[in-house]
C-alpha positions, 0 to 999 in steps of 0.5 A: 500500500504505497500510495491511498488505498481502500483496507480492512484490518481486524480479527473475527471468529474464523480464527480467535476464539471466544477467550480471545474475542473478549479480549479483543471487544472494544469497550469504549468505541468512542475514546478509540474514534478519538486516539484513530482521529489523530492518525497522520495519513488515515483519511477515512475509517469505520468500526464495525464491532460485534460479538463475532468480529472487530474490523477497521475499514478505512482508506489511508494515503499509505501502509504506514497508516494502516499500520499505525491504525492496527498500533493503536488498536493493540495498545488500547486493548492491551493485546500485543501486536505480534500475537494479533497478526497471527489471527488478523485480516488484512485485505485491501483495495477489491477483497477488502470490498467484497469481504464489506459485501460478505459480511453485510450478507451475512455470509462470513458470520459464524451463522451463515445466512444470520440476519442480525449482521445486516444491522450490526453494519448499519449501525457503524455505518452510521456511527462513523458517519455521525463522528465525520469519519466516512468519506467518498470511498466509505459512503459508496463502499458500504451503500454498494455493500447494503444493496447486495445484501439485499440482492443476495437476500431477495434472489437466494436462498442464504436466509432460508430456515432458522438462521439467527442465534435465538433459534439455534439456541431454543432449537438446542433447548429442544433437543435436550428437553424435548417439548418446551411446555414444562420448561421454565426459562429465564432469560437475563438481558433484554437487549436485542439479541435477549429479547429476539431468544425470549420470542423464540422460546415464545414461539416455540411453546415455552409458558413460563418464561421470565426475564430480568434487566437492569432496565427494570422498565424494559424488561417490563415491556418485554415480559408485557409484550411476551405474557412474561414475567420479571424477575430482579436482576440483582437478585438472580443468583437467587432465581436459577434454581428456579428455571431449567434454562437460563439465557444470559445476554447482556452487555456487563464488561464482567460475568454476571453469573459465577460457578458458585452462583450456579453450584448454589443452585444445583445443589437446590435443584438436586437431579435436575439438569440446567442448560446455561446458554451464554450469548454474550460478548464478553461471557456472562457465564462463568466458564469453569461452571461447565465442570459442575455436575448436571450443568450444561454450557453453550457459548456462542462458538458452541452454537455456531458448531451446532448450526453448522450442521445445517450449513450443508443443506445450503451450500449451493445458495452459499456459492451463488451468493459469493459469485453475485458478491464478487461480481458486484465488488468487482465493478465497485472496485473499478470505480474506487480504483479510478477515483482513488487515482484521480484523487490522489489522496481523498478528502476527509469526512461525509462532505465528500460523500456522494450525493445519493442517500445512504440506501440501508433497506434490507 
């Protein structure tokens, strides 16, 4: 990269797994705008941070400048740099493209065909345009990026059957009791992944479910919404005994159950099993609290192990899907390369946008 280029750089569930994704989450996305804002060279960047994958697209005057963006990333996360290049991406000019595209599609998530991406992207879009961050490369990058989602979506069948987190969680709650009808399940957090699985385990027969937040207002909305009931949230050690299932998703920077909690509750639910299912980033679950007897703990990779399963069935729409994408990251790429040519070194910030709207519909 010795003249202005187009990057990605970052690190995703295809090669760090969860203890190391936890290490790797951002925390305070906005302290970490504001080091990146003081990159010599850096002329455009977005941050795209989830459970399964942080990413850094931007568009830099020279390698020195995505090198300095990765620096400064490490060093926040306190994550040493020679250890992060051995599970990094680094993809430029049209791959970096198509990788936006495939992502967006929900086509490199650990569920492949998952929808929840789609937002997960709009929301950095979003957030980096908001902080002047984007400009005319980034702009056009992630509309070309939200319209072959939806092309992908509409003309293949990638989204085809349960997909999405909740489902491979209540579908692995089915496996191991059976009907959900006499299951009782609480669900701690009602962000969106924890209120989609409270719906899921609603749809599919669950009748006394529960949930808990910190928001006690939301989680009354929830619980209305869902013939529910609430439970406190500071009081959930408490509660586990009670349930047979236990969803924890929330956005706490530490566990919020501990193996002691849960060995508590074992003990006062004697020959009962307890499926824990841990959906967030970092854990909830204290992980040793898979050791104890009768305890079962699914975390995200587990999960996305479970799915796999079904990815089989989907191969085919898999490889059409990546052909549409790369069909539509080549003839992006030609325009990117053309105005990265004639431009030199692109401007900073959405006053270069283009002057078509952000299309985000999916």
């Amino acid at each position: 990269m010795s003249e202005a280029c187009l990057f990605v750089i970052g690190a995703t569930h295809h090669s760090a797994p969860v203890e190391v994704r936890e290490k790797l989450a951002v925390d305070s996305e906005a302290a970490l705008r504001q080091e990146l804002s003081s990159v010599g060279g850096l002329r455009e960047i977005a941050l795209l941070n989830t459970c399964n994958r942080v990413e850094f697209y931007g568009v830099a005057a020279n390698e020195a400048a995505a090198d300095h963006v990765q620096a400064v990333y490490c060093a926040r996360q306190k994550f040493q740099v020679g250890e992060f290049e051995k599970i990094r991406i680094r993809l430029t000019g049209r791959e970096a493209a198509l990788h936006l595209f495939e992502v967006a599609s929900g086509l490199d998530s650990q569920l492949v065909g998952e929808n929840e991406i789609f937002g997960q992207v709009k929301e950095a879009y979003a957030a980096a345009q908001t902080h002047g961050s984007t400009g005319a490369v980034l702009n056009r990058l992630f509309q070309k990026a939200f319209q072959a989602a939806k092309h992908v979506r509409t003309n293949t069948g990638i989204s085809s059957g349960r997909v999405s987190i909740a489902n491979v969680a209540v579908d692995l709650a089915t496996n191991i009791f059976g009907s959900l009808a006499t299951a009782k399940v609480l669900v701690l957090g009602t962000g969106e992944i924890g209120e989609g699985t409270a719906k899921a385990f609603k749809s599919r027969g669950a009748e006394d479910l529960a949930v808990a937040s910190r928001s006690i207002q939301h989680a009354t909305e929830v619980a209305g919404g869902l013939a529910a009931k609430t439970v406190s949230f500071e009081e959930r050690d408490a509660h586990i005994s009670t349930y047979d299932i236990v969803v924890c998703s929330t956005s706490a920077p530490n566990t919020i159950l501990s193996t002691a909690a849960v060995a508590a509750a074992i003990k006062r639910r004697p020959a009962r099993p307890l499926l824990l299912i841990d959906l967030a980033m970092p854990r909830d679950i204290e992980a040793s609290a898979a050791d104890l007897q009768n305890v079962f703990l699914y975390n995200l990779d587990d999960l996305a192990k479970i799915a796999e399963a079904n990815r089989a069935a989907r191969e085919a729409e898999i490889a059409r899907c990546r052909e549409l994408l790369s069909e539509r990251a080549s003839s992006l790429w030609e325009h990117v390369q053309r105005y990265l040519d004639q431009a030199g070194q692109p401007t900073q910030g959405p006053a270069s946008a283009p002057a078509e709207a952000p299309r985000t519909g999916a």
